[in-house]
Backbone as a printed PyTorch tensor [residue, N CA C, xyz], in Angstrom:
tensor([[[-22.5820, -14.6280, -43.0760],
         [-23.0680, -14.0370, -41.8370],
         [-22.8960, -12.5220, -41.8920]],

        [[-23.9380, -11.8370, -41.6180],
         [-23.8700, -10.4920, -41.9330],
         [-23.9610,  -9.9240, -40.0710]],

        [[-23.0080,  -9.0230, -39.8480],
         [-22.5790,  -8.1950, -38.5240],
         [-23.0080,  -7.2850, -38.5110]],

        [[-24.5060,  -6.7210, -37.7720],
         [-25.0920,  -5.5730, -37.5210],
         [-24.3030,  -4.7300, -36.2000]],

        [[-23.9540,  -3.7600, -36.1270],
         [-23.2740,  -2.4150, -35.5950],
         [-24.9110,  -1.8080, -35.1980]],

        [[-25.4000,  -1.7070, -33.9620],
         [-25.9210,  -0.2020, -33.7920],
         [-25.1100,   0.9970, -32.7970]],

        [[-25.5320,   1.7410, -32.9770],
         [-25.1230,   2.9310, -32.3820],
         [-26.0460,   4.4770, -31.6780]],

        [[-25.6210,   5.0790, -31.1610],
         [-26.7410,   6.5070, -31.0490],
         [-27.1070,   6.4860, -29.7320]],

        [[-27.6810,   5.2300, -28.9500],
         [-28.3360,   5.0950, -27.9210],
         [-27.8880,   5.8440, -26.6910]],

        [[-28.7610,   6.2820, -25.5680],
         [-27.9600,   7.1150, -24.4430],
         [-29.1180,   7.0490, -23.5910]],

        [[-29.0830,   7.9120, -22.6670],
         [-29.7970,   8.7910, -21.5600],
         [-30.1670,  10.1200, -22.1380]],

        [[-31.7150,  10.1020, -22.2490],
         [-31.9840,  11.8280, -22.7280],
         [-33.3440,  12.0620, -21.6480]],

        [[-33.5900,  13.2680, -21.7900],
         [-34.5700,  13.9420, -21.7080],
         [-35.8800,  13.6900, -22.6020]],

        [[-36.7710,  13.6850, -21.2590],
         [-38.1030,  13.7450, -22.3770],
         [-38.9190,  15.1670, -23.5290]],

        [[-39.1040,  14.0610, -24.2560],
         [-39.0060,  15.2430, -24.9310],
         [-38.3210,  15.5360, -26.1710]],

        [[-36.9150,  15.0680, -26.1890],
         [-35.7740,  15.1720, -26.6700],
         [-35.8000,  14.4710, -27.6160]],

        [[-35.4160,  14.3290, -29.1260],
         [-35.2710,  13.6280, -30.2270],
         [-33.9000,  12.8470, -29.9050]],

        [[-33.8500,  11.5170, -30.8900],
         [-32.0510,  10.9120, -30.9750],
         [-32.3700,  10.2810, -32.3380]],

        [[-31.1160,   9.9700, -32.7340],
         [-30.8400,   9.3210, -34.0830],
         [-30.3930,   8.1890, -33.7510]],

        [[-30.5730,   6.5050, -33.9120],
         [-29.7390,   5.4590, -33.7720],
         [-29.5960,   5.1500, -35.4470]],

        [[-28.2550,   4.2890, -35.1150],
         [-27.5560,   4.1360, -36.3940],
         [-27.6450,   2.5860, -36.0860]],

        [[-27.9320,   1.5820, -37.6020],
         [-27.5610,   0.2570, -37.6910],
         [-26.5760,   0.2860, -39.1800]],

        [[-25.4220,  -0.3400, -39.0710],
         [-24.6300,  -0.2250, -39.8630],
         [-23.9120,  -2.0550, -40.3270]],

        [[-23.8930,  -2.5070, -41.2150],
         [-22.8330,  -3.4850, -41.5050],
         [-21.5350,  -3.4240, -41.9270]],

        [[-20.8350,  -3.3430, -40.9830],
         [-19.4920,  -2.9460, -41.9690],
         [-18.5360,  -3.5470, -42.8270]],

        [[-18.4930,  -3.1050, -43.9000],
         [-17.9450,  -3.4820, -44.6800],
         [-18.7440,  -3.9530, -46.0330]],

        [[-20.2860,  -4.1470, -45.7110],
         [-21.1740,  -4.3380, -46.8390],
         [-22.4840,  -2.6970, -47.2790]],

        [[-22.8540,  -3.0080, -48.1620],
         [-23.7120,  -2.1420, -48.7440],
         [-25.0990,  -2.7580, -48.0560]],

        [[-26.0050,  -2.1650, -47.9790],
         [-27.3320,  -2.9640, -47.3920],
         [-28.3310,  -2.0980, -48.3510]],

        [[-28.2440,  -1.9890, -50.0010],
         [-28.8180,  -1.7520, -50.7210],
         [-29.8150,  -2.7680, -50.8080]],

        [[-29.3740,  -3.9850, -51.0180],
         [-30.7600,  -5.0920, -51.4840],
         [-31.2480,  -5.6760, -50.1710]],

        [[-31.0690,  -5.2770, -49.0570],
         [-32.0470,  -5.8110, -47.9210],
         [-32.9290,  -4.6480, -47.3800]],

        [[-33.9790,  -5.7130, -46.8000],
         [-34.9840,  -4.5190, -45.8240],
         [-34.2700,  -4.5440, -44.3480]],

        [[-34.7500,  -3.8580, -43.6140],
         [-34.0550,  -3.5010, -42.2140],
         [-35.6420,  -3.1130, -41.4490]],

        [[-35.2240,  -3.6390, -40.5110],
         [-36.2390,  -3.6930, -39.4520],
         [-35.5350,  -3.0280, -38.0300]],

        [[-37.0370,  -2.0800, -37.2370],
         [-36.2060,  -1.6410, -35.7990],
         [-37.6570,  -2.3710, -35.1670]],

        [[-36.9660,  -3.1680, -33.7620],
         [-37.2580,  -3.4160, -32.8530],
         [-37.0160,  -2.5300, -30.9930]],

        [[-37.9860,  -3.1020, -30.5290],
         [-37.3830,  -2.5850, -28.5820],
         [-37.6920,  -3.5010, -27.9300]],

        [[-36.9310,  -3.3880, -26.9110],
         [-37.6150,  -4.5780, -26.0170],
         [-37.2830,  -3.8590, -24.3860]],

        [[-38.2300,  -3.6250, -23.7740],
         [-38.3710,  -2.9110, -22.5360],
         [-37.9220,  -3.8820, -21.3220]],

        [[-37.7700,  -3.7470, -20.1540],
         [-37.6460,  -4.6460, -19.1200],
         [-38.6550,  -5.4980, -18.9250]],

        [[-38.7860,  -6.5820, -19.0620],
         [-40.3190,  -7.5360, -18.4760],
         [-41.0650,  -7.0530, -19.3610]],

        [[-40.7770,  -6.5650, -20.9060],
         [-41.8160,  -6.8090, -21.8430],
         [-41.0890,  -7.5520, -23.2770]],

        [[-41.9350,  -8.2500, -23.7090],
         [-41.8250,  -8.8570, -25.0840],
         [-41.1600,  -7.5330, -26.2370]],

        [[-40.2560,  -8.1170, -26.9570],
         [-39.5660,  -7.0930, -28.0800],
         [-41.0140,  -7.0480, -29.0100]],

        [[-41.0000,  -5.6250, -29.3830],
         [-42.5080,  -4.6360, -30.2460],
         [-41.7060,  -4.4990, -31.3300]],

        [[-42.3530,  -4.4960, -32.4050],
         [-42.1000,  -3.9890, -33.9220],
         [-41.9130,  -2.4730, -33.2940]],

        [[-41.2710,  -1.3260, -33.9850],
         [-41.0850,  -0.2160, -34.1030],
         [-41.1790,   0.4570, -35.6500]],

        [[-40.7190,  -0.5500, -36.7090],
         [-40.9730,   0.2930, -38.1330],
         [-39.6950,  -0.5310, -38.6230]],

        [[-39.8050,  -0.2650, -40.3770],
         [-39.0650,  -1.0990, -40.9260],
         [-39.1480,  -0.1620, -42.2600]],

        [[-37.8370,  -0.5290, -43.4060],
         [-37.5660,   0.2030, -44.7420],
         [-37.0600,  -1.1360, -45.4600]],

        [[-37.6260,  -1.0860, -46.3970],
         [-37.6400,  -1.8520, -47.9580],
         [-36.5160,  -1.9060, -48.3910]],

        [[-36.3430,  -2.4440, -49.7690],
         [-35.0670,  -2.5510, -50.6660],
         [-34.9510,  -0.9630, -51.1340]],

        [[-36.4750,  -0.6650, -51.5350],
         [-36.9100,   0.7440, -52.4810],
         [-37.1810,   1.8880, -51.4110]],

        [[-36.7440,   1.7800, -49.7020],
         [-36.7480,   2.9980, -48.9260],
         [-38.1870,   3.2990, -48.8290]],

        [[-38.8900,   2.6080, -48.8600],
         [-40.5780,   2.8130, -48.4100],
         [-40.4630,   2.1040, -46.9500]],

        [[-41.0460,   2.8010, -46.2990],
         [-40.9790,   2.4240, -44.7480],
         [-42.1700,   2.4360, -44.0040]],

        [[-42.5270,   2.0000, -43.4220],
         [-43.7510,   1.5530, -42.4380],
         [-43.3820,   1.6100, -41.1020]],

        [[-44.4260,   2.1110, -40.3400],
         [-44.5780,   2.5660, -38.6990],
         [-45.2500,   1.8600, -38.0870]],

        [[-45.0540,   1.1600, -36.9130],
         [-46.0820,   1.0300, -35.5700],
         [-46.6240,   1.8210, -35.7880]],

        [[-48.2730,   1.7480, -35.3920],
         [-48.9650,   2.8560, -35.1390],
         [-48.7700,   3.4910, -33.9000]],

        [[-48.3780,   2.6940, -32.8570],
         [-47.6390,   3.4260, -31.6620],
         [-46.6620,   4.1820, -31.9950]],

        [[-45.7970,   4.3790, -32.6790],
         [-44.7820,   4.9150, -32.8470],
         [-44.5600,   6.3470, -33.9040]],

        [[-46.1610,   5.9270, -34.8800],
         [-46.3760,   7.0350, -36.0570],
         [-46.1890,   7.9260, -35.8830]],

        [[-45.6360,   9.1240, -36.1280],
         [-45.6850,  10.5150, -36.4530],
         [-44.1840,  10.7550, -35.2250]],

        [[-43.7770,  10.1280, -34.9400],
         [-42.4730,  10.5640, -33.9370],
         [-41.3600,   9.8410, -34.3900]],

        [[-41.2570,   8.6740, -35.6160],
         [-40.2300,   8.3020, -35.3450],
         [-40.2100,   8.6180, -37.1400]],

        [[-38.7840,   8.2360, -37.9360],
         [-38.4060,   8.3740, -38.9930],
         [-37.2970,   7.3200, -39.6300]],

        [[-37.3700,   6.3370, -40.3950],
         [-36.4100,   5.0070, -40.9610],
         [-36.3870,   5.7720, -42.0350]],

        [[-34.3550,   6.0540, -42.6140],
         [-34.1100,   5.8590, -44.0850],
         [-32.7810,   5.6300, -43.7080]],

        [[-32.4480,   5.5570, -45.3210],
         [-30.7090,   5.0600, -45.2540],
         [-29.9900,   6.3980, -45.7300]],

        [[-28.7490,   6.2270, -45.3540],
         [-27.8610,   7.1120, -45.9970],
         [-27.7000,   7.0990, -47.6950]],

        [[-27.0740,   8.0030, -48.0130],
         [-27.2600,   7.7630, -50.0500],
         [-26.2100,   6.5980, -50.2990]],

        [[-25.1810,   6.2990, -49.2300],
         [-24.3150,   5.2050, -49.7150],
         [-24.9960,   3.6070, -49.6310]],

        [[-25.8280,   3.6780, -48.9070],
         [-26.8540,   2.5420, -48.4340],
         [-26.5210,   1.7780, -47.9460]],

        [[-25.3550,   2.3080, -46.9370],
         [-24.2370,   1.6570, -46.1540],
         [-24.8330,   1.5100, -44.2700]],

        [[-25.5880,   2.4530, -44.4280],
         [-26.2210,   2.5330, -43.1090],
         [-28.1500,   2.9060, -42.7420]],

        [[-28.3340,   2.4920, -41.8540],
         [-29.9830,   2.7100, -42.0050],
         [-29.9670,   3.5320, -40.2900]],

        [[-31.4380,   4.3550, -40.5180],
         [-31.5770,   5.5360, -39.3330],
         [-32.7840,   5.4340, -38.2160]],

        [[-32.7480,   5.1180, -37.5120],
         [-34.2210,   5.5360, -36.6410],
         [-33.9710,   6.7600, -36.0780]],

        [[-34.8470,   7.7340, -36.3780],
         [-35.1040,   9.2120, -35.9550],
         [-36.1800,   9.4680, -35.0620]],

        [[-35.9310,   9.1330, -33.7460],
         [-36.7850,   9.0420, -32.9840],
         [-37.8390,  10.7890, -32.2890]],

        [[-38.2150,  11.6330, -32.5340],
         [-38.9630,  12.3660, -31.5830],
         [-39.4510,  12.7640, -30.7810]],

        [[-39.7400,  13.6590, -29.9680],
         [-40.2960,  13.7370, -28.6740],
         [-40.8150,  12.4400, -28.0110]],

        [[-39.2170,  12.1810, -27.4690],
         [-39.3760,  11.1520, -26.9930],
         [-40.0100,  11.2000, -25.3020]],

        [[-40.6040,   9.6720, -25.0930],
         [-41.2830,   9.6710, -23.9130],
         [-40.3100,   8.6120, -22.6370]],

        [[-40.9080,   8.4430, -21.5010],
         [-40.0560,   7.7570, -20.3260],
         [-40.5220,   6.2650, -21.0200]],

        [[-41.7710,   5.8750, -21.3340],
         [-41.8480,   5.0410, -21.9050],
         [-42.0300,   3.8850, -23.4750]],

        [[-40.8190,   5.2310, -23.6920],
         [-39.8400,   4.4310, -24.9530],
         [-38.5080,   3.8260, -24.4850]],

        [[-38.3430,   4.1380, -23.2320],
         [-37.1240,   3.3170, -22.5740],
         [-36.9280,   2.0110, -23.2290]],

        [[-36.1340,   1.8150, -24.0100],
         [-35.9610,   0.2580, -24.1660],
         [-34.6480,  -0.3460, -24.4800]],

        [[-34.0810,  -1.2970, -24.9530],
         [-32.9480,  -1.4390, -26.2090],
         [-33.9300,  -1.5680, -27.2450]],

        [[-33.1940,  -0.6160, -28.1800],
         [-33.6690,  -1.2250, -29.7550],
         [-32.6740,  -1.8880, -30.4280]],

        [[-33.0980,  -2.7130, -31.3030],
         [-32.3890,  -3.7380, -32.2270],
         [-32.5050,  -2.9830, -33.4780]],

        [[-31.8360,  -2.9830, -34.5380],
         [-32.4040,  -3.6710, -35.9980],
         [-31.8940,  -4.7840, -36.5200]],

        [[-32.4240,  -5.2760, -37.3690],
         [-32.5210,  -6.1490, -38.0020],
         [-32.5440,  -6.5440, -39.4850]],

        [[-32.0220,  -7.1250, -40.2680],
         [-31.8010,  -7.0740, -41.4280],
         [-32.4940,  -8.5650, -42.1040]],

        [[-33.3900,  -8.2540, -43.4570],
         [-33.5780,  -9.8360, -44.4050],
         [-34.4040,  -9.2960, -45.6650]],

        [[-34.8220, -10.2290, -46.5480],
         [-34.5970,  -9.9470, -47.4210],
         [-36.1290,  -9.1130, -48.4140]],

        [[-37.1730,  -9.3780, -46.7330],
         [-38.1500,  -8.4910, -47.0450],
         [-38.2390,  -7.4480, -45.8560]],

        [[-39.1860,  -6.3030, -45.5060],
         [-39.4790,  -5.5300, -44.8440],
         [-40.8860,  -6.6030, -44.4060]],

        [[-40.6240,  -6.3130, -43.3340],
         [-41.6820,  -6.9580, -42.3040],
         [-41.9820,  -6.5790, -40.9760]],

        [[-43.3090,  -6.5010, -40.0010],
         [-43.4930,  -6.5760, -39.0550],
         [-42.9190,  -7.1160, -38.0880]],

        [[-43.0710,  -8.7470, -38.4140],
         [-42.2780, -10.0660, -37.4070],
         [-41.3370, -10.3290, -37.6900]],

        [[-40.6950, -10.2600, -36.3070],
         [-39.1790, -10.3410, -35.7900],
         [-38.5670, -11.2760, -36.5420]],

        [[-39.6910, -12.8590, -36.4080],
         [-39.4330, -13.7940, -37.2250],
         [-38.5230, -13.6620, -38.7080]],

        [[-38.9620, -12.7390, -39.0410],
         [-39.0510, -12.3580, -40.7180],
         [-37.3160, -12.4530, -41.2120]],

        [[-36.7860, -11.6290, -40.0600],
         [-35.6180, -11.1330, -40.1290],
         [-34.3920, -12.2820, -39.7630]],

        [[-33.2220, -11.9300, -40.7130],
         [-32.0370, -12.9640, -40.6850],
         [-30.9490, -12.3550, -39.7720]],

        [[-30.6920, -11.4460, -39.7030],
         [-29.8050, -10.7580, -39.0760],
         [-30.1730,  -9.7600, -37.9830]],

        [[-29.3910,  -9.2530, -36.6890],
         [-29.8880,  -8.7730, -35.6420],
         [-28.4070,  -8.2900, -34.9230]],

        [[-28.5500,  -6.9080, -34.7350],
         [-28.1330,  -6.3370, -34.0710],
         [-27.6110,  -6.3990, -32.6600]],

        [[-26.8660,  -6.2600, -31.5620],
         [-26.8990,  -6.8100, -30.1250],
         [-27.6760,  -5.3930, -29.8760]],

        [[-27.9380,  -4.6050, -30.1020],
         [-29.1310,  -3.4170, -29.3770],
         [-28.7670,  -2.6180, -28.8650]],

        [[-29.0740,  -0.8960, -28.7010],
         [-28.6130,  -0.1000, -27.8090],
         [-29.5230,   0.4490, -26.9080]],

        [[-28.9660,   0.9280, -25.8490],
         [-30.0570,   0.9940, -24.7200],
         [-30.0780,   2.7370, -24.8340]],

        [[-31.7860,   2.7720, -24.8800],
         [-32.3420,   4.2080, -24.8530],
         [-33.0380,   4.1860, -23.7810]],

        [[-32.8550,   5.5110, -22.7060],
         [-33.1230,   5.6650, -21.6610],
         [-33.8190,   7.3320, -21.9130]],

        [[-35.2530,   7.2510, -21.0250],
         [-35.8580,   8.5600, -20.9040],
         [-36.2860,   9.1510, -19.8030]],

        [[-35.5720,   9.7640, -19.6970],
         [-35.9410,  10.4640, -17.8650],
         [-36.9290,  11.4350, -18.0720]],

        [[-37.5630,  11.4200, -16.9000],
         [-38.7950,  12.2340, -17.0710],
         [-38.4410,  13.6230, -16.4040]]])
């Protein structure tokens, strides 16, 4: 059983960039892909973007050009770098960990309990 850690999440300003952190501690997460999810109030959890074994990463197209997935060089931790962020990116995000990079939630073996990102306008 692998124990996903996220972290980063808060109350910001729109506008405002944040970094969330998904971490396992105590393991390397070199040979898995990692997946970020959100899930808004009264909406279904959305793909957000996901990184490979080999750090190739893929975007929502909702999400393209504002957000950023890589790992640290220890490959101990993985990043969502979020950007001018909006009121309606409000969500919790998850990540998620398995043994491919994928779209569906399905895909994924492991899951985060989520941190809540809040955007005031």
């Amino acid at each position: 059983q692998v124990q996903l850690v996220e972290s980063g999440g808060g109350l910001i300003q729109a506008g405002s960039s944040l970094r969330l952190s998904c971490a396992a501690p105590g393991r390397t997460l070199s040979t898995n892909a990692a997946g970020w999810f959100r899930q808004a109030p009264g909406k279904e959890r959305e793909y957000v973007g996901c990184i490979n074994r080999y750090s190739g990463t893929h975007y929502a197209d909702s999400m393209k050009g504002r957000i950023s997935i890589s790992r640290d060089s220890a490959k101990t931790t993985v990043y969502l770098q979020m950007y001018n962020l909006k009121p309606e990116d409000t969500a919790v995000y998850y990540c998620a960990m398995g043994a491919v990079a994928s779209t569906m939630s399905s895909d994924y073996d492991y899951w985060g309990q989520g941190t809540q990102v809040t955007v005031s306008s």
